[in-house]
RODO-2510 file (C-alpha; in nm, 4 decimals, decimal comma):
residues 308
     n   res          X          Y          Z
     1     x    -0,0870    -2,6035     0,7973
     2     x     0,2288    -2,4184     0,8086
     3     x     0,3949    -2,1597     1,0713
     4     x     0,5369    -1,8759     0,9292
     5     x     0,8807    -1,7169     1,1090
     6     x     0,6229    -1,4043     1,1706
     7     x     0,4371    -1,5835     1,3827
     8     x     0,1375    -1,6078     1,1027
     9     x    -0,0120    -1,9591     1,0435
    10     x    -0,0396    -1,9949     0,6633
    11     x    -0,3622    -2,2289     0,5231
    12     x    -0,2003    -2,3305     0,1588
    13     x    -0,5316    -2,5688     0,1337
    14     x    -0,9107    -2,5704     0,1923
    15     x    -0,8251    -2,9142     0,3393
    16     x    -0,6112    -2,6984     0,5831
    17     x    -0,8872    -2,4644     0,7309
    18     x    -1,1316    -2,7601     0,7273
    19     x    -0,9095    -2,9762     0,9657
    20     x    -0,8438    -2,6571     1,1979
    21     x    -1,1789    -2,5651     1,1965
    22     x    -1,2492    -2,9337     1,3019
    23     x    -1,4455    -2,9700     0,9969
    24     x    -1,4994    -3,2494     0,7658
    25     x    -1,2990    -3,2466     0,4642
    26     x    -1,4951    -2,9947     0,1845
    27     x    -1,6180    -3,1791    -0,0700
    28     x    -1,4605    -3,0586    -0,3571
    29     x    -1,1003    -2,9810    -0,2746
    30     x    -1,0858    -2,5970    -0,4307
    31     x    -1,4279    -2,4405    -0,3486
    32     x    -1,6139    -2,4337    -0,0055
    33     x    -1,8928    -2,3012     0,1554
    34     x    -1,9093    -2,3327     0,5536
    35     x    -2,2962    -2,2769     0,7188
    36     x    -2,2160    -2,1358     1,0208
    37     x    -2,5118    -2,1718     1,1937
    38     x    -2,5183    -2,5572     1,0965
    39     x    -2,1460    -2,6130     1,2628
    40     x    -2,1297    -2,4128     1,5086
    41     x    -2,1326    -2,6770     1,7975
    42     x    -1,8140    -2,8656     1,6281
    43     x    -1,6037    -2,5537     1,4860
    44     x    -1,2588    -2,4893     1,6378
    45     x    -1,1063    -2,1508     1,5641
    46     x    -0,7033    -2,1147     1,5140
    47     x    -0,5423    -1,8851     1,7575
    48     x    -0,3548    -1,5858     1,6226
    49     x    -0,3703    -1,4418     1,3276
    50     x    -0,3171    -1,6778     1,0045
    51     x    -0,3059    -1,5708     0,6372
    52     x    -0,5040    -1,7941     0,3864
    53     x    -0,3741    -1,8902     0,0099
    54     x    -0,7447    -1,8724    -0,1372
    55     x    -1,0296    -1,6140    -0,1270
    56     x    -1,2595    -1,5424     0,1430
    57     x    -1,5917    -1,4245     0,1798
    58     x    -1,8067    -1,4458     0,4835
    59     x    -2,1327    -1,2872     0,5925
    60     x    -2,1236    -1,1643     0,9243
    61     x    -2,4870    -1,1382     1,1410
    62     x    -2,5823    -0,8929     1,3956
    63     x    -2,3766    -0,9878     1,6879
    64     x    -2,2632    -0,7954     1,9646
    65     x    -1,8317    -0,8100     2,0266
    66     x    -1,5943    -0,6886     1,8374
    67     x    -1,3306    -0,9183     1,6426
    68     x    -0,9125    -0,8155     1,6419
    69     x    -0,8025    -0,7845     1,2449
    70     x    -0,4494    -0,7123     1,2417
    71     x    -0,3549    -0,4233     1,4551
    72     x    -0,7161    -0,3294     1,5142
    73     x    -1,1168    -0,4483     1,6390
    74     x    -1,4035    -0,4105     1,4070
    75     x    -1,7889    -0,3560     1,5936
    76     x    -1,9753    -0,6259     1,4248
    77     x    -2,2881    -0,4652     1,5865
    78     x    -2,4613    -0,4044     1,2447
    79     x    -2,3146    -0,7513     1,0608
    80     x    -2,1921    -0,7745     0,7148
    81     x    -1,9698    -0,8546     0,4551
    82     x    -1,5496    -0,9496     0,4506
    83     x    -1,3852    -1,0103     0,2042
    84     x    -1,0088    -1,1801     0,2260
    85     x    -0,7404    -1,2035    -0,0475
    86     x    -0,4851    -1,4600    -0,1009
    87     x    -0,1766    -1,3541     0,0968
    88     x    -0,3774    -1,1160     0,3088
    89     x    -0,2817    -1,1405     0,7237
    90     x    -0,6589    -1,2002     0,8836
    91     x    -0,7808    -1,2764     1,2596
    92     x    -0,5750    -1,2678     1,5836
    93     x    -0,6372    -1,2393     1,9450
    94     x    -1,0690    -1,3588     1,9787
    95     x    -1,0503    -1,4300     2,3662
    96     x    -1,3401    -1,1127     2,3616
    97     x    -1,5653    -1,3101     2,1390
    98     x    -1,6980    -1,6689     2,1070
    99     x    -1,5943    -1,6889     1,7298
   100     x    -1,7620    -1,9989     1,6150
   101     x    -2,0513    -1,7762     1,6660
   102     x    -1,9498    -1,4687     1,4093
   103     x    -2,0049    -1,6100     1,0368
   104     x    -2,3253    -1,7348     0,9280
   105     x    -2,1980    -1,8184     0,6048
   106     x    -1,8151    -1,8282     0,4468
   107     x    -1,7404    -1,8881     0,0920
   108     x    -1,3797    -1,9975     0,0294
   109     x    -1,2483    -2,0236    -0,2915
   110     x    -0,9068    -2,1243    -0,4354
   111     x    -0,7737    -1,9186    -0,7414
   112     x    -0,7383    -2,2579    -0,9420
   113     x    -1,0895    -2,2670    -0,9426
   114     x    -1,0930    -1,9538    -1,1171
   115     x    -0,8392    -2,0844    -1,4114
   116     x    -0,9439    -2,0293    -1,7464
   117     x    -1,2719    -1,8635    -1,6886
   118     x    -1,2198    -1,4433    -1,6962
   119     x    -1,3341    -1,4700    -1,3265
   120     x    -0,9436    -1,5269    -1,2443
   121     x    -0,8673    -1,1585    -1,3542
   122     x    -1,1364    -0,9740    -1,3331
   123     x    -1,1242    -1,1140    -0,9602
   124     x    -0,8395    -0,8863    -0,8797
   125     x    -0,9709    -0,5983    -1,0023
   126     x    -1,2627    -0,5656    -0,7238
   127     x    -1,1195    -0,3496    -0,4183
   128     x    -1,2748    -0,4710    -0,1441
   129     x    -1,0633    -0,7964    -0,1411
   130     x    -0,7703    -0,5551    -0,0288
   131     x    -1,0181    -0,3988     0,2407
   132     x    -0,9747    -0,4289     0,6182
   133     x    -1,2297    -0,5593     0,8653
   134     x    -1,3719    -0,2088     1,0034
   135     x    -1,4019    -0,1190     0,6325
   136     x    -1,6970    -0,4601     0,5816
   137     x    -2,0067    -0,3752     0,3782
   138     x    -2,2606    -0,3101     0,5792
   139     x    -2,6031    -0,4872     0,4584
   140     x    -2,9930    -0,3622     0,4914
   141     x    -3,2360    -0,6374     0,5351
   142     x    -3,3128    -0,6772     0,0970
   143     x    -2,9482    -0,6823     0,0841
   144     x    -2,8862    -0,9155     0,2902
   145     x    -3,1995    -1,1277     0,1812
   146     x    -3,0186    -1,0944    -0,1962
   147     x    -2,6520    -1,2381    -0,0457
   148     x    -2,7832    -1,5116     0,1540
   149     x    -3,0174    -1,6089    -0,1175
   150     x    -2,6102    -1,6840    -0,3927
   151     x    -2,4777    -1,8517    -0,0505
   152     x    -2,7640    -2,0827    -0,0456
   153     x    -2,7309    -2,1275    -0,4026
   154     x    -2,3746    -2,1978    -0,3971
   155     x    -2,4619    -2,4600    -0,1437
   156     x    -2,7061    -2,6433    -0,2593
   157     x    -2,5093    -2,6641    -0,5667
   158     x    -2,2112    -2,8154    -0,3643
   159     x    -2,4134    -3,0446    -0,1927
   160     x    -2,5675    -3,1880    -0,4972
   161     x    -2,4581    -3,4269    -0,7602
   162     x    -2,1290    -3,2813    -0,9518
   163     x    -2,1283    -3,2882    -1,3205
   164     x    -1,9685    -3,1573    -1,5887
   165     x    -2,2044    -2,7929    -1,5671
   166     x    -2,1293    -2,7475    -1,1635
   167     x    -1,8100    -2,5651    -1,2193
   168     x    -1,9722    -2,2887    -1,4493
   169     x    -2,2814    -2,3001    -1,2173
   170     x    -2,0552    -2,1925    -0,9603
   171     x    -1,8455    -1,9651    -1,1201
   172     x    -2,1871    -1,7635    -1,2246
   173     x    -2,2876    -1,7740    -0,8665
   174     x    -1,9670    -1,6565    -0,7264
   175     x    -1,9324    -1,3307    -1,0000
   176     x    -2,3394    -1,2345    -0,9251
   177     x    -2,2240    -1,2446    -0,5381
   178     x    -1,9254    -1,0275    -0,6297
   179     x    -2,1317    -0,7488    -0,8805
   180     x    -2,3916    -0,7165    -0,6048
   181     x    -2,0486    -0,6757    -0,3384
   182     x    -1,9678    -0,4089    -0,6046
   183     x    -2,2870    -0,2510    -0,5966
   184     x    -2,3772    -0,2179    -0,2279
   185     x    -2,0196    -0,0925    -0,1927
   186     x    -2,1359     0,1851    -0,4046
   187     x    -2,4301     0,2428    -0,2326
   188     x    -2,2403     0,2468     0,1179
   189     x    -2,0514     0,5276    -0,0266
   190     x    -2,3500     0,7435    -0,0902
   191     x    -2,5007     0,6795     0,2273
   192     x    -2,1863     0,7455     0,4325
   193     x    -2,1206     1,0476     0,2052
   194     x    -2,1198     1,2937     0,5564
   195     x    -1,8681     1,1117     0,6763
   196     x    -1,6681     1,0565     0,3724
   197     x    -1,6673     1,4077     0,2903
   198     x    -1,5001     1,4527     0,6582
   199     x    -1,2356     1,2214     0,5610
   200     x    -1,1958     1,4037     0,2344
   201     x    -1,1307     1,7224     0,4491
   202     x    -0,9051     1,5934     0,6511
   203     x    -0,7248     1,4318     0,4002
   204     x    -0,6759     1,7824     0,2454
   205     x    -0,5417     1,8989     0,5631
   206     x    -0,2634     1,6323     0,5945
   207     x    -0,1261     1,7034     0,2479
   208     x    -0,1123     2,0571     0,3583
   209     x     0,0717     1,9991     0,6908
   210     x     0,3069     1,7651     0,4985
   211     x     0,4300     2,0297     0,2321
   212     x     0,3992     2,3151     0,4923
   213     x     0,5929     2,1439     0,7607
   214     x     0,8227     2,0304     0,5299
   215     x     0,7972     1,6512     0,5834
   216     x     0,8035     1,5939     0,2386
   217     x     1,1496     1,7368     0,2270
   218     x     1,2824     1,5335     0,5099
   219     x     1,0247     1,1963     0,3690
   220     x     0,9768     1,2263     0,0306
   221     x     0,6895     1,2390    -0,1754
   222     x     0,3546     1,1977    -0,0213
   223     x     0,2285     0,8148    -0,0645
   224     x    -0,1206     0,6628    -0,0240
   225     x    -0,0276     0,4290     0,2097
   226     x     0,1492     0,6753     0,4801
   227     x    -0,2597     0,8929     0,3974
   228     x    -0,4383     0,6031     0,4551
   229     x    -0,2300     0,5251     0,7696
   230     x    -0,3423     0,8354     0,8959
   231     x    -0,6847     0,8362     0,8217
   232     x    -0,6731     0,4411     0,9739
   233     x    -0,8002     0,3383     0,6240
   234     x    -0,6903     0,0671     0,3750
   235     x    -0,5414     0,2484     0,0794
   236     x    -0,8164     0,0321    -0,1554
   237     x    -1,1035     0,2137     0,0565
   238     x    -0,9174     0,5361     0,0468
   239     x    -0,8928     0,5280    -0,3154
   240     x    -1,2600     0,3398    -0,3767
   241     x    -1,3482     0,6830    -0,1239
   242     x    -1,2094     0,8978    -0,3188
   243     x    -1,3305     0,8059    -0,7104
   244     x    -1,7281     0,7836    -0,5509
   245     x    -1,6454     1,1528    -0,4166
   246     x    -1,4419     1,3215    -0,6758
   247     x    -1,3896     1,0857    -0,9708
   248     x    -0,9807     1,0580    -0,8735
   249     x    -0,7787     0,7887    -0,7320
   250     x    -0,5899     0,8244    -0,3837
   251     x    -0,2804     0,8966    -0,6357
   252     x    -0,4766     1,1176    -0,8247
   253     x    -0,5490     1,3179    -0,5627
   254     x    -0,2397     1,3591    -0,4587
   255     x    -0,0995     1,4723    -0,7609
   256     x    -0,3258     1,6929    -0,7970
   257     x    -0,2708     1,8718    -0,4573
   258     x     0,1136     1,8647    -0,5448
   259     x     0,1000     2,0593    -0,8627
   260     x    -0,0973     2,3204    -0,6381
   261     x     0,1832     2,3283    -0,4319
   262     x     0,4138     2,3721    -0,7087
   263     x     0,2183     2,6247    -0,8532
   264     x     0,1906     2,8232    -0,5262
   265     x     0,6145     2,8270    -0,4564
   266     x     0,6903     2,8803    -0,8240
   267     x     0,4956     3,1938    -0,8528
   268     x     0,5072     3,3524    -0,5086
   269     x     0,8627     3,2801    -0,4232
   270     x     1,1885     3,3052    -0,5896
   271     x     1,3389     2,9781    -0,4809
   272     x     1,5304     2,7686    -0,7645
   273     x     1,3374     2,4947    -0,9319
   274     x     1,5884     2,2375    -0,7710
   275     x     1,5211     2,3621    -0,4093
   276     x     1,1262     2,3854    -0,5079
   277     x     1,1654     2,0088    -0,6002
   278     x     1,3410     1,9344    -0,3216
   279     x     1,1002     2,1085    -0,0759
   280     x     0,8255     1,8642    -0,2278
   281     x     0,9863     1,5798    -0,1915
   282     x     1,1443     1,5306    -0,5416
   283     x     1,5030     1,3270    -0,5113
   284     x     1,5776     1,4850    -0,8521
   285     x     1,4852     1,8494    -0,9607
   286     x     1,4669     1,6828    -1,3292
   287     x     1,1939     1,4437    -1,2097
   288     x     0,9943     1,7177    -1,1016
   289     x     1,0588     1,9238    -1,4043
   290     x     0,8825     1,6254    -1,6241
   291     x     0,6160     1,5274    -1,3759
   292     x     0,5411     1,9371    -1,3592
   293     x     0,5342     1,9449    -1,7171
   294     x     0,3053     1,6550    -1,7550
   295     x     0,0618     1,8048    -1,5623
   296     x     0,0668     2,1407    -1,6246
   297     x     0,1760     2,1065    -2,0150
   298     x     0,4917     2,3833    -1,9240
   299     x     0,8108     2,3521    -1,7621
   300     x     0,8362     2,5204    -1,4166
   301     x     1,0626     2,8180    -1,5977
   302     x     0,7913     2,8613    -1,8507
   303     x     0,5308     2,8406    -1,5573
   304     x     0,7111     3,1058    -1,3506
   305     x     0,7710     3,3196    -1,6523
   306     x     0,4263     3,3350    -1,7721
   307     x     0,4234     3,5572    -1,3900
   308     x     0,6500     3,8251    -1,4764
***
């Protein structure tokens, strides 16, 4: 286990979390699966937050405290899913909750495991690794049934004799936990669609303040992280949000609400194209002359023109 200068303790190894945990060492050195419930009694936590060099999912019961993740606390009333990337900052101040007691299950898995099989890309591509804690997926009772039904799989497999078919075994388990992640994440987007669609308003409202107060003039363009600061969401989520709404990405989105913008000050005002860039947030007028035409398939002149 290594301390970073920020302060961040950095688990390189399963090995690593296993001996701070107070754990024996896993039994196969790049995939483990910690019960909880079975180790509670011996399980140390590390103080502070730490970042891990492997993947992490753990299944969270009903529990009542709430659990620091980076610069904010999560309500693990309701219990769930998190999901942890390589290189992602996790955990930090837990003198509010006895943490041994939070996880029922937690899958870690090293991205060597994943070489050669497609697993190792198509991995990356599933957003909720890039998630933060009050963003979890929320189970109902079949759900949850379904998710503890792969960890026990995954388990049992671990803890039985290891031959040349455990590693694909494994890997199968570990891709149906991560399509049924995929699919319950889709189904907590319909069923928080009230309070999506407030976000969605909201995030309307902040692109409109930032043209009309002319941020983006003194900032720049508009970027989904400084939106999904605001809105105290992970960009992923906002842009996972977004697509189940309105079928566009975060960056989509914004695009989209920029050339309104442009439209709006190229045909109701007579300011140059350069100063029209520049009030947007364009460095360069010429940038915003080709990502205009892009969009709108004319120059800004020919845009204006088509006015008089």
């Amino acid at each position: 286990m290594k301390k970073e200068g920020n302060s961040h303790h950095k688990f390189n190894s399963l090995s690593d979390a296993h001996r701070a945990l107070g754990l024996p060492q896993p039994r196969h050195p790049l995939i483990s699966l910690i019960n909880g419930e079975n180790n509670a009694a011996s399980m140390n936590m590390p103080s502070g937050s730490h970042v891990l060099n492997f993947y992490k999912i753990s299944y969270r019961p009903k529990y009542s405290g709430k659990v620091r993740y980076g610069q904010r606390y999560y309500d693990f009333a309701e219990g769930g899913l998190l999901f942890a990337c390589p290189g992602q900052v996790i955990g930090g101040n837990h003198n509010d909750v006895d943490v041994r007691s939070c996880f029922d299950y937690t899958l870690l898995i090293h991205p060597d495991f994943l070489w050669n099989y497609p697993l190792a890309k198509k991995i990356k591509q599933y957003g909720f690794f890039s998630y933060s804690a009050n963003e979890a997926l929320h189970l109902s009772e079949d759900e949850k049934a379904t998710i503890i039904s792969i960890f026990k799989m995954v388990e049992a497999e671990l803890n039985g004799r290891i031959d040349d078919f455990s590693q694909d075994i494994m890997i199968s388990h570990i891709e149906l936990l991560l399509n049924y992640a995929n699919r319950f994440y889709k189904r907590q987007f319909i069923t928080r669609k009230v309070i999506n669609n407030d976000l969605l308003l909201r995030l309307g409202d902040l692109l409109n303040d930032y043209f009309n107060n002319e941020t983006s003039a003194n900032q720049g363009l508009p970027t989904v992280q400084y939106l999904a600061g605001q809105l105290n969401l992970s960009p992923g989520y906002l842009s996972d949000m977004l697509r189940s709404l309105i079928g566009q990405s975060a960056q989509q989105y914004i695009h989209e609400k920029l050339i309104e913008k442009s439209k709006e000050l190229l045909s109701t005002t007579s300011l140059p194209v350069s100063q029209v860039a520049f009030q947007l947030g364009f460095e360069h007028s010429q940038s915003f002359s080709k990502f205009f035409k892009t969009k709108a398939r004319l120059s800004p002149l020919q845009f204006r023109q088509s006015f008089n």
